[in-house]
SEMAR-144331 format. One line per field, with one value per residue (C-alpha): x, y, z. Coordinates in pm, 1 decimal. Example, Ala and Ser with C-alpha at 12.3 -4.5 7.8 and 13.67 -1.06 7.14 Angstrom:
<atoms>
u	[1230.0|1367.0]
v	[-450.0|-106.0]
w	[780.0|714.0]
</atoms>
This chain:
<atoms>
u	[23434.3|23159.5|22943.5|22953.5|22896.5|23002.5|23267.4|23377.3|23366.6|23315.5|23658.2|23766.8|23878.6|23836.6|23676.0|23927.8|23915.1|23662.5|23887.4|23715.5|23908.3|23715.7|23783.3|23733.1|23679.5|23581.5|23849.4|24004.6|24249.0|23989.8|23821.9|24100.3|24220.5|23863.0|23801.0|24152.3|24081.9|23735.5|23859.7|24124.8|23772.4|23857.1|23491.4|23530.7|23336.4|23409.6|23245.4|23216.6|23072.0|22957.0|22661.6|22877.5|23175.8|23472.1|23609.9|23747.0|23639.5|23342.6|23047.5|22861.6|22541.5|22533.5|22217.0|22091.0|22440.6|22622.1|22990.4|23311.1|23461.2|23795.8|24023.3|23951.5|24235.8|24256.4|24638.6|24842.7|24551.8|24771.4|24764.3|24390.3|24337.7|24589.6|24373.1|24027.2|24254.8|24345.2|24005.0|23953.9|23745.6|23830.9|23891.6|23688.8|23376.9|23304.5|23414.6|23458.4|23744.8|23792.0|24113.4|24232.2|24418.7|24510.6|24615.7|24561.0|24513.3|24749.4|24713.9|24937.1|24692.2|24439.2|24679.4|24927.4|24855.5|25019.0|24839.0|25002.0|24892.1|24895.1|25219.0|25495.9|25636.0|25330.4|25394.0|25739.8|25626.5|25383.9|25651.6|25880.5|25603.0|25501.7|25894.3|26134.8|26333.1|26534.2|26276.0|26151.0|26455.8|26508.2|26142.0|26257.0|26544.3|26313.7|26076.9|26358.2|26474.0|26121.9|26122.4|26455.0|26305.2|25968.8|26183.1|26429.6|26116.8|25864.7|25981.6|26227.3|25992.0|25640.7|25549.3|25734.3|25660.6|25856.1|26158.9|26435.3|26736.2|26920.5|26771.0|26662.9|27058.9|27236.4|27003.4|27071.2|27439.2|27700.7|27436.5|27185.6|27347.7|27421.6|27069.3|26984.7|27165.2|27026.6|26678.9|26817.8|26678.2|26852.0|26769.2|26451.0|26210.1|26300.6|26627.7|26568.5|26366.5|26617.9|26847.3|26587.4|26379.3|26524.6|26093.7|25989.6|25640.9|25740.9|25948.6|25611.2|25392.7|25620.9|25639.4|25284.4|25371.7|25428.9|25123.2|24983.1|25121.4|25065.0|25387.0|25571.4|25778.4|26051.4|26058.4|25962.9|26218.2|26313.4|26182.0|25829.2|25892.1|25816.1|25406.8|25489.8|25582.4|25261.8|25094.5|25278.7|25099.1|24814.4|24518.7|24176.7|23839.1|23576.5|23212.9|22987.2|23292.1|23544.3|23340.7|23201.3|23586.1|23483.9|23136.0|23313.0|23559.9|23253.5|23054.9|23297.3|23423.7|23061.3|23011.8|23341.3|23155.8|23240.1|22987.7|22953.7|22794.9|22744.7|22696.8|22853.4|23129.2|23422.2|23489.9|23785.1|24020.4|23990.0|24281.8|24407.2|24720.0|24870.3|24717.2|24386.2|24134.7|23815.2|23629.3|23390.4|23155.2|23026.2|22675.4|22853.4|22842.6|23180.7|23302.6|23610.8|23787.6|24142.1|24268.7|24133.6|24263.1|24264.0|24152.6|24234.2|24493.4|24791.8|24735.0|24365.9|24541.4|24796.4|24605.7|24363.6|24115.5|24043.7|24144.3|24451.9|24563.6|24514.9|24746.2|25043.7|25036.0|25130.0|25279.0|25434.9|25217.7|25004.3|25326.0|25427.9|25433.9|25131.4|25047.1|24796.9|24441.6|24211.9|23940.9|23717.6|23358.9|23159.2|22886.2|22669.5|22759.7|22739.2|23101.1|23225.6|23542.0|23819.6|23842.7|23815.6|23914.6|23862.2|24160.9|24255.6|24502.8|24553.2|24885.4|24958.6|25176.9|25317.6|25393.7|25640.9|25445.4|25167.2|25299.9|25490.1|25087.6|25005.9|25323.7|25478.5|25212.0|24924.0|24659.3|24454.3|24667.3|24636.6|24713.5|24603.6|24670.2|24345.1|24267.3|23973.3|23770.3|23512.6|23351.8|23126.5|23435.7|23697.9|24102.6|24004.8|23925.3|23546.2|23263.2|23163.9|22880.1|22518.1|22472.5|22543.2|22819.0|22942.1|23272.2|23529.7|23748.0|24046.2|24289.8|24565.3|24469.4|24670.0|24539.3|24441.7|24101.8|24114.9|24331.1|24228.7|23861.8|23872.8|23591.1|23283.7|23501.0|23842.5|23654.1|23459.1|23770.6|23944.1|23649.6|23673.1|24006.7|23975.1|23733.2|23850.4|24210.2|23966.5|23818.6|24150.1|24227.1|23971.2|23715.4|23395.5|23203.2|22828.1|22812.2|22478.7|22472.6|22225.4|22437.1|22755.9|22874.6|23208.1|23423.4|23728.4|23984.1|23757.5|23504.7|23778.1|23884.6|23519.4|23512.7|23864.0|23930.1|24260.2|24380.3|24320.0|24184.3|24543.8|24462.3|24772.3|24948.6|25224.6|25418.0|25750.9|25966.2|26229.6|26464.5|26365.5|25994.7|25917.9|26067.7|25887.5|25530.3|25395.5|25357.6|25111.8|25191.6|25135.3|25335.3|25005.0|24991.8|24664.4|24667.0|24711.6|24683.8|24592.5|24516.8|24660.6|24851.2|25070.6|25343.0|25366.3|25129.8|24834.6|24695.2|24366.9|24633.0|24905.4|24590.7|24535.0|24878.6|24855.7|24512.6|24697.6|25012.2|24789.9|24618.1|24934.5|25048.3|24698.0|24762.3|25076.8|25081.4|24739.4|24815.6|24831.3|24547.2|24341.7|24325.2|24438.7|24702.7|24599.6|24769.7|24892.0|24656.2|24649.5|24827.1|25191.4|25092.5|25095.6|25090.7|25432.5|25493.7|25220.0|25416.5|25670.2|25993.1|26167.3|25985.6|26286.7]
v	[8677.1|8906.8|8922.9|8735.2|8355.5|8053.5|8241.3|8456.5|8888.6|9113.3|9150.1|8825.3|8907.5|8568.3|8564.4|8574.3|8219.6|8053.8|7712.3|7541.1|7273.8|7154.5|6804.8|6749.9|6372.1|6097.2|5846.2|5680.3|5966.5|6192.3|6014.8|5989.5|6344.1|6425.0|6228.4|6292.5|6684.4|6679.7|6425.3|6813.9|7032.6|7159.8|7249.4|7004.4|6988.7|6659.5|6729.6|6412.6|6399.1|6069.4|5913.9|5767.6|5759.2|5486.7|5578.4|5325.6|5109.4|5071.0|4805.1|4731.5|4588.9|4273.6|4011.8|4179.3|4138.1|4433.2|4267.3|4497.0|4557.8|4798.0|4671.9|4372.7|4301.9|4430.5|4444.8|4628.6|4646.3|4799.7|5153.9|5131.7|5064.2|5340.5|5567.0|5454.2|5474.4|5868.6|5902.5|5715.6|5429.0|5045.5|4935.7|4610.2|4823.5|4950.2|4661.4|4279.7|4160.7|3772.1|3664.4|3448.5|3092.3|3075.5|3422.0|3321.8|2991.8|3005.1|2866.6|2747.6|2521.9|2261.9|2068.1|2282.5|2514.8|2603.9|2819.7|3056.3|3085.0|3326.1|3127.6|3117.1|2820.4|2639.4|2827.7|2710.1|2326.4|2423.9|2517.2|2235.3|1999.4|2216.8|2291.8|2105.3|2200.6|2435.4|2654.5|2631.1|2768.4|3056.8|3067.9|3166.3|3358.4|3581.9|3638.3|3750.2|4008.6|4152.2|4185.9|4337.3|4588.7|4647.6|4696.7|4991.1|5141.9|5183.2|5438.0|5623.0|5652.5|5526.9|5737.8|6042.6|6404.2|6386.5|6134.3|6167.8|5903.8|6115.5|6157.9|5771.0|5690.6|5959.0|6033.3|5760.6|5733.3|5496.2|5199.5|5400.1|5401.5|5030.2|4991.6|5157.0|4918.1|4580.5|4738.4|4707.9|5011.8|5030.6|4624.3|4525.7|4293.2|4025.9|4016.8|4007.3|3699.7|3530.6|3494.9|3312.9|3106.2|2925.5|2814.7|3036.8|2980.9|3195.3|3437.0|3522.0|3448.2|3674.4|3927.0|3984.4|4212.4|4497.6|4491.9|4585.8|4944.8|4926.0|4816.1|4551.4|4349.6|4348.9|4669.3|4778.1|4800.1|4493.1|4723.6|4619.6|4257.3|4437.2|4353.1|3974.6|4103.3|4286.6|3981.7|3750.0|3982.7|3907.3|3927.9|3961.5|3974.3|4239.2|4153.1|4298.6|4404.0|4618.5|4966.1|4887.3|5050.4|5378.2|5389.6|5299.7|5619.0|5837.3|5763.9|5827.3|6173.1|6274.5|6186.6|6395.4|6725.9|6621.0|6740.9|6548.8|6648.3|6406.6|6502.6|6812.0|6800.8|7072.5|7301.9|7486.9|7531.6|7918.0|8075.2|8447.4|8551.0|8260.7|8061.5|7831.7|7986.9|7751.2|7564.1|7668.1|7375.0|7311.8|7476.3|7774.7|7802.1|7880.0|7826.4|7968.8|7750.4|7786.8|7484.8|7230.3|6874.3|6739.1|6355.8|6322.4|6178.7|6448.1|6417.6|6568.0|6874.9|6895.4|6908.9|7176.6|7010.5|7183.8|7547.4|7673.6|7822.0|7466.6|7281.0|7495.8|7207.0|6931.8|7090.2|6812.8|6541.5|6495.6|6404.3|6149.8|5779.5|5626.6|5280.8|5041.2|5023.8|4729.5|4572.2|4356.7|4211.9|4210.3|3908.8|3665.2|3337.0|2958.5|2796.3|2422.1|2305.2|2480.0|2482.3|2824.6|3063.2|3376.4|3501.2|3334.2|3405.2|3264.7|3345.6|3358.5|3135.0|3445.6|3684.9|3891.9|3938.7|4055.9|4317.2|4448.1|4420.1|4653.9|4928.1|4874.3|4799.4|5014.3|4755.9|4494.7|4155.6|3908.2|3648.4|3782.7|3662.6|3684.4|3757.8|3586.7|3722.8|3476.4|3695.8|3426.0|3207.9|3218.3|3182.9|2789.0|2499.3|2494.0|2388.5|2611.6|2838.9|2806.3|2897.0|3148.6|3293.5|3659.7|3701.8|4000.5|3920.1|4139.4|4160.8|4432.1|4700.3|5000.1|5365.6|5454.8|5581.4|5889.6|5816.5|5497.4|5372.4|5036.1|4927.1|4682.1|4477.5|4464.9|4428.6|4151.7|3960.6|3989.0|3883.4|3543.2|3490.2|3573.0|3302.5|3089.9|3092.3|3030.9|2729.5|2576.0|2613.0|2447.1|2676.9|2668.9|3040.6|3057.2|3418.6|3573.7|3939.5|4049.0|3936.6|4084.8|4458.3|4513.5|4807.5|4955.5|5221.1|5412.5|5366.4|5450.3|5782.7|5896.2|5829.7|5965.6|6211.4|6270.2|5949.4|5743.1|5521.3|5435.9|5309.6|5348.2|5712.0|5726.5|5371.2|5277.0|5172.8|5480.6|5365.9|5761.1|5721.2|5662.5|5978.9|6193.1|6143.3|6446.0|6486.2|6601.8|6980.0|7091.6|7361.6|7592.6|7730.0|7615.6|7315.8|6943.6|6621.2|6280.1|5960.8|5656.4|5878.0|6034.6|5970.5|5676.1|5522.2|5334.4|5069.4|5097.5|5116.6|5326.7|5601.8|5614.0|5658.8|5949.7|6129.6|6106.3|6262.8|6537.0|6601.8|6644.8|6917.9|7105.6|7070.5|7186.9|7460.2|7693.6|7952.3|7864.7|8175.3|7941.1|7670.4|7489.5|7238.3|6972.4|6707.4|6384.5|6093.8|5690.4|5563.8|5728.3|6073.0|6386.7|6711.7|6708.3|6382.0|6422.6|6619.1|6298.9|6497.4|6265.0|5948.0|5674.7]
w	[-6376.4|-6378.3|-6024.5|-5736.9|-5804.5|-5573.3|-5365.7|-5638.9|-5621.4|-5851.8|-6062.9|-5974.7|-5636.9|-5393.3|-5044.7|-4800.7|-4602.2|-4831.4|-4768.9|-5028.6|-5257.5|-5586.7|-5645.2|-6034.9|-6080.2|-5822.3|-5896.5|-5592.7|-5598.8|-5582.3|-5350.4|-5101.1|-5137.4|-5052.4|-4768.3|-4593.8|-4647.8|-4550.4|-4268.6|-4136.3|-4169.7|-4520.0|-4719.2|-4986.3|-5357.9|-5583.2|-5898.5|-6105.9|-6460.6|-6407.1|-6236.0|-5959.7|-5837.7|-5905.5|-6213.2|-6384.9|-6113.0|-6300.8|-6364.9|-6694.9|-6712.3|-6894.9|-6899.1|-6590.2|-6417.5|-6264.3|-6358.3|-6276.5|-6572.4|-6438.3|-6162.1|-6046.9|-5826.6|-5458.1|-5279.5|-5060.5|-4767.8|-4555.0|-4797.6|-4718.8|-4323.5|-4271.0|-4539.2|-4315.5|-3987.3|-4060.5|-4034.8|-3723.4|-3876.1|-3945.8|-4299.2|-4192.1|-4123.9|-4433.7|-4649.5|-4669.0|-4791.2|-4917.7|-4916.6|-5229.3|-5134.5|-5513.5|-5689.9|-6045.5|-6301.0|-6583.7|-6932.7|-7222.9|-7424.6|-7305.2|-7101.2|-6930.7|-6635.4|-6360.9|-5997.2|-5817.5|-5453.4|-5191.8|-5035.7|-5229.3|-5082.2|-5223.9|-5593.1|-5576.7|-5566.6|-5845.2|-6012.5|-5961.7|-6044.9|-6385.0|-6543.0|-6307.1|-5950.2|-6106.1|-6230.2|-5864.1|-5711.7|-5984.7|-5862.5|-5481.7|-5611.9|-5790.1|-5508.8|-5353.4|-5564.0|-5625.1|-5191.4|-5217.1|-5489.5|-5323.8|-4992.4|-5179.6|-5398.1|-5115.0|-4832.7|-5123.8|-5386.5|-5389.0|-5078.7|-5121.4|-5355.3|-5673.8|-5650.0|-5835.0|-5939.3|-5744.4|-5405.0|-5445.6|-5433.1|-5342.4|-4993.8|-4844.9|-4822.0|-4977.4|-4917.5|-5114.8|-5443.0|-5371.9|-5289.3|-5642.7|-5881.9|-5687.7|-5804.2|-6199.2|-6343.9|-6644.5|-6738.1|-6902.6|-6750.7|-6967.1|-6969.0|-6546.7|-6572.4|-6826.8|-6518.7|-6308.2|-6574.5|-6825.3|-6926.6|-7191.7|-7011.5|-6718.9|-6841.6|-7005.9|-6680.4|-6491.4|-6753.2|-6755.4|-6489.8|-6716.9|-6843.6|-6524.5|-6561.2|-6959.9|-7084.8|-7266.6|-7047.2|-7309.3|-7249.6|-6938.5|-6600.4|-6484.8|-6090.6|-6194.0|-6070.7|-5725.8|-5825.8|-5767.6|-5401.2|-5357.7|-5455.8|-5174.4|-4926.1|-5000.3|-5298.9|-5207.0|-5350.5|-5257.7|-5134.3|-5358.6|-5637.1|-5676.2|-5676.0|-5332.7|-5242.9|-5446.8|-5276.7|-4934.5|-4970.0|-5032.3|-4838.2|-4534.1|-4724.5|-4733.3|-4329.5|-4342.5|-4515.3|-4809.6|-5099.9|-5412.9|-5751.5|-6010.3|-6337.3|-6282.4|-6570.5|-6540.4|-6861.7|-6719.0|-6460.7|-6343.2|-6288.3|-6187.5|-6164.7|-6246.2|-5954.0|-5960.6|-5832.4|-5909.0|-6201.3|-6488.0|-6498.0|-6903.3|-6787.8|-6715.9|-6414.4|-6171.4|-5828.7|-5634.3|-5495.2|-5264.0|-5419.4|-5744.1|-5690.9|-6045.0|-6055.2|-6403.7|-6662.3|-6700.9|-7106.4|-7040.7|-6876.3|-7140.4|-7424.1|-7273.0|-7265.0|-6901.8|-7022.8|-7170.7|-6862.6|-6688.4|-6975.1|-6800.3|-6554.5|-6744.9|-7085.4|-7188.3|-7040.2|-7349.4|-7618.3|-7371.2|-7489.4|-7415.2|-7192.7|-7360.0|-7356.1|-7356.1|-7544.9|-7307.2|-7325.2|-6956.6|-6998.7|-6856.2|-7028.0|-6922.1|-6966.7|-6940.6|-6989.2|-6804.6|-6424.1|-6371.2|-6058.4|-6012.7|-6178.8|-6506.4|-6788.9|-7148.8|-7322.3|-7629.9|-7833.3|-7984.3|-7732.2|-7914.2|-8163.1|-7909.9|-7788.8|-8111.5|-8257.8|-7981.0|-7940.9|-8318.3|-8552.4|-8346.1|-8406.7|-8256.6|-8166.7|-8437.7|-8110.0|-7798.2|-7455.5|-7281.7|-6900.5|-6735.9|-6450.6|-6282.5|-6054.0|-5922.7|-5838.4|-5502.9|-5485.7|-5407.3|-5616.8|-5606.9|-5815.5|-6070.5|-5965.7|-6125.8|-6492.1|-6620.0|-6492.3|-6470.5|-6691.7|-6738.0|-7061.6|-7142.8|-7398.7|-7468.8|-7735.7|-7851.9|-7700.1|-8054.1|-7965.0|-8055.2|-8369.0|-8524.2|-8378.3|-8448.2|-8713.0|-8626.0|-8812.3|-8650.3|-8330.1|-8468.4|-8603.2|-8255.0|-8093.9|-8243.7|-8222.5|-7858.0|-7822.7|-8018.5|-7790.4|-7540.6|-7706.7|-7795.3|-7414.9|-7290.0|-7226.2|-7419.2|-7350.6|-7464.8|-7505.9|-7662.1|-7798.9|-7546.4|-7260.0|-7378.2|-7328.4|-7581.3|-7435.9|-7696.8|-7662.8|-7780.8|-7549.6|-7307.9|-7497.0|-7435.1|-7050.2|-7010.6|-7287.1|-7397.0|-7332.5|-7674.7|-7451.7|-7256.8|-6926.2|-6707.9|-6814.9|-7013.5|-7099.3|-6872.5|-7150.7|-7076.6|-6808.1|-6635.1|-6780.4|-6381.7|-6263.5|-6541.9|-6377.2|-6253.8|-5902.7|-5678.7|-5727.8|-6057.7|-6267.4|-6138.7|-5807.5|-5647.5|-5890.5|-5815.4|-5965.6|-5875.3|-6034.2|-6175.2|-6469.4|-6182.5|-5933.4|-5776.2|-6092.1|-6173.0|-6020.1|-5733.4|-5452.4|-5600.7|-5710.0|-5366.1|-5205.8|-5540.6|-5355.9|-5010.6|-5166.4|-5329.9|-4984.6|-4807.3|-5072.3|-5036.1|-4619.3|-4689.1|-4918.8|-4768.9|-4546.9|-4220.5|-4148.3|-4347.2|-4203.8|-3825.3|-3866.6|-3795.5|-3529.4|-3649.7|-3731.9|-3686.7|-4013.7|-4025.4|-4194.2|-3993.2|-4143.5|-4174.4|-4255.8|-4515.7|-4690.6|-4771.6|-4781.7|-4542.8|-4470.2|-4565.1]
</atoms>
């Protein structure tokens, strides 16, 4: 640290007061733990390699078409009205949401589907017409449980710094630890939805639930049925896709003070005397900083790939089992056939075998199930929109990508018997080369390094796996992380509740010569609150 650049003295010493946070990646972690500091007067720097911000709420151009090819799902609204609220706007002014009548179209085959809607009174007549009354009533029972679990989970873990087992039951009292085993932690997914469908069909539409955070749902916690809560409150679709959220969040950071650099990509965490103390950017050059908020996954820390001062954050975070990635193709294609919605899924005859492809075998699956997203389609039952079409096709992949790139010809071979499941189910895609964008793991190893390509952080499949995220505060003083590979876990919603949890920490942990408190805000968090040691 040799003369005075960005903040920094000669020797290394810091300006006293600077009360500047770097902000390495513009994520919606990053995003949000931007904005909300920004929002309390902090001076604020989000350095994003990228063009843009989002993430891996990204688009590919396909044909001409900008087509969302990350998230594509937007839920719990209520995480982001009180994020927009803290900073005295309206969620409805920056964005317009769509709700979805019907959440998804599901497929076994040409002739048997079943919708799930919005109302789960009307999925539970579905259901009854599609496998019988009983399934209809394990049906209810189910949604049930999953409230009961969401209910437990969401004050007492997903909001607060660092849960444990322990202060999840024991905090709480006698009713607590009672509290703890209706959640099931210790029984797998499927062995859950064995005791409310006896239809193999949705044990496996239900189980699909793990593969939302990455996981097998014959291995995964039998907690994650909480997502078919979420769902019941609501799905909607976002006018003019899903990165209009990123470019929503900052754009309001940046009215905020925030200051964004694109292109700017980080080398190095700086750090002296065991504390961050700024960023060496790959250019060289470095900035002092009071506090880095790391938008990142925790296996990019832990393998140093952002010093090897910086991997003391996460040490362990990079031998941790990985979730899966994906291989998908964004295109402009005319289709006939199938009745598509928005939201479509094709499963597999052989969903074991899927899934033991992916985690076991480490390879692509010989029969995929295959997600479907019609972006130029509603929740409803509509006519299909002019040809062609924007599609978003997904199928799981192992996070090999920095291990075992798959060849032109593995990904050709999956390709067509992706389509082909399509074909036999009804659907009949007219895809042409030029219109079609293929993204593999490792693609996705190259936009988020470290990762193989894995898309959600480490896999679930230990009953504890949830409690061995890290947190907000890292293992370095001065150091946080956000981001769908931390605590409370990935998903657009979940990475923001991470970005608000590493913004409390920051509020939290600076001196208080540093900085004025600040009062509390609209949306539950004060300062203190913020700091979610007691919100249940």
């Amino acid at each position: 640290m040799d003369g005075r650049v960005n903040g920094i003295l000669p020797g290394g010493n810091q300006l006293q007061h600077c009360r500047r946070v770097a902000v390495i990646g513009a994520g919606i972690g990053g995003l949000v733990a931007a904005l909300e500091l920004a929002a309390r007067g902090l001076d604020v720097l989000v350095l994003e390699r990228a063009g843009a911000p989002g993430g891996k709420l990204r688009t590919v151009a396909a044909g001409g078409a900008r087509i969302d090819s990350g998230p594509t799902v937007f839920t719990l609204r209520p995480v982001f009205e009180e994020i927009f609220a803290a900073c005295g706007e309206s969620l409805e002014a920056h964005m317009t949401l769509q709700p979805l009548e019907r959440l998804a179209r599901h497929a076994w085959g040409e002739r048997e589907r079943l919708d799930l809607f919005a109302d789960a009174e009307r999925s539970a007549d579905a259901i009854g017409r599609f496998a019988g009354p009983t399934e209809a009533a394990g049906y209810l029972a189910f949604c049930a449980r999953a409230r009961r679990i969401y209910g437990t989970l969401e004050q007492r873990f997903i909001r607060i710094q660092r849960p444990s087992l322990l202060s999840l039951s024991l905090g709480h009292g006698p009713r607590g630890l009672l509290d703890v085993m209706r959640i099931s932690p210790y029984t797998r997914l499927w062995q859950a939805l064995g005791q409310h469908f006896r239809d193999p069909r949705l044990r496996q539409l239900f189980g699909r639930y793990a593969t939302y955070s990455g996981c097998s749902p014959f291995r995964a916690p039998a907690t994650l049925m909480l997502i078919a809560h979420v769902e019941q409150q609501g799905v909607w679709a976002v006018e003019g896709g899903m990165q209009r959220i990123a470019a929503a969040l900052a754009g309001l950071a940046a009215a905020r003070g925030a200051r964004f650099r694109y292109g700017a990509a980080v080398a190095e965490v700086l750090t002296e005397g065991g504390r961050a103390v700024g960023v060496r950017l790959e250019d060289g050059e470095r900035i002092a900083a009071d506090a880095v908020v790391v938008n990142a996954d925790a296996a990019a820390l832990g393998r140093g790939l952002l010093g090897a001062q910086a991997a003391r954050a996460a040490p362990r975070a990079h031998r941790a089992p990985r979730s899966m990635s994906a291989l998908t193709w964004s295109l402009l294609a005319e289709t006939d056939g199938f009745p598509l919605l928005r939201h479509n899924v094709f499963f597999s005859d052989r969903y074991a075998a899927e899934f033991d492809d992916v985690f076991r075998r480490r390879r692509l699956p010989a029969s995929p199930t295959v997600y479907v997203c019609a972006q130029d389609r509603g929740g409803g039952e509509a006519p299909a929109p002019a040809s062609p079409e924007r599609l978003f096709c997904l199928v799981n992949a192992p996070a090999t990508g920095d291990s075992h790139p798959f060849s032109a010809a593995e990904i050709r071979e999956c390709e067509e018997r992706t389509f082909s499941h399509l074909e036999r189910s009804g659907l009949h895609v007219r895809a042409q080369p030029d219109r079609t964008v293929a993204t593999t793991p490792a693609d996705f190893e190259r936009m988020f390094p470290g990762t193989g390509g894995a898309l959600y952080g480490r896999t679930l499949h230990h009953p504890f796996a949830s409690f061995q995220r890290p947190g907000a505060r890292s293992r370095v003083p001065g150091l946080y992380l956000a981001g769908g590979g931390t605590h409370p876990g990935p998903g657009v919603p979940m990475a923001a509740l991470s970005g608000r949890l590493a913004a409390a920490s920051v509020l939290a942990d600076l001196p208080s010569t540093s900085l004025s408190r600040p009062a509390a805000t609209a949306g539950g968090m004060s300062t203190r609150s913020a700091t979610m040691e007691s919100t249940g």
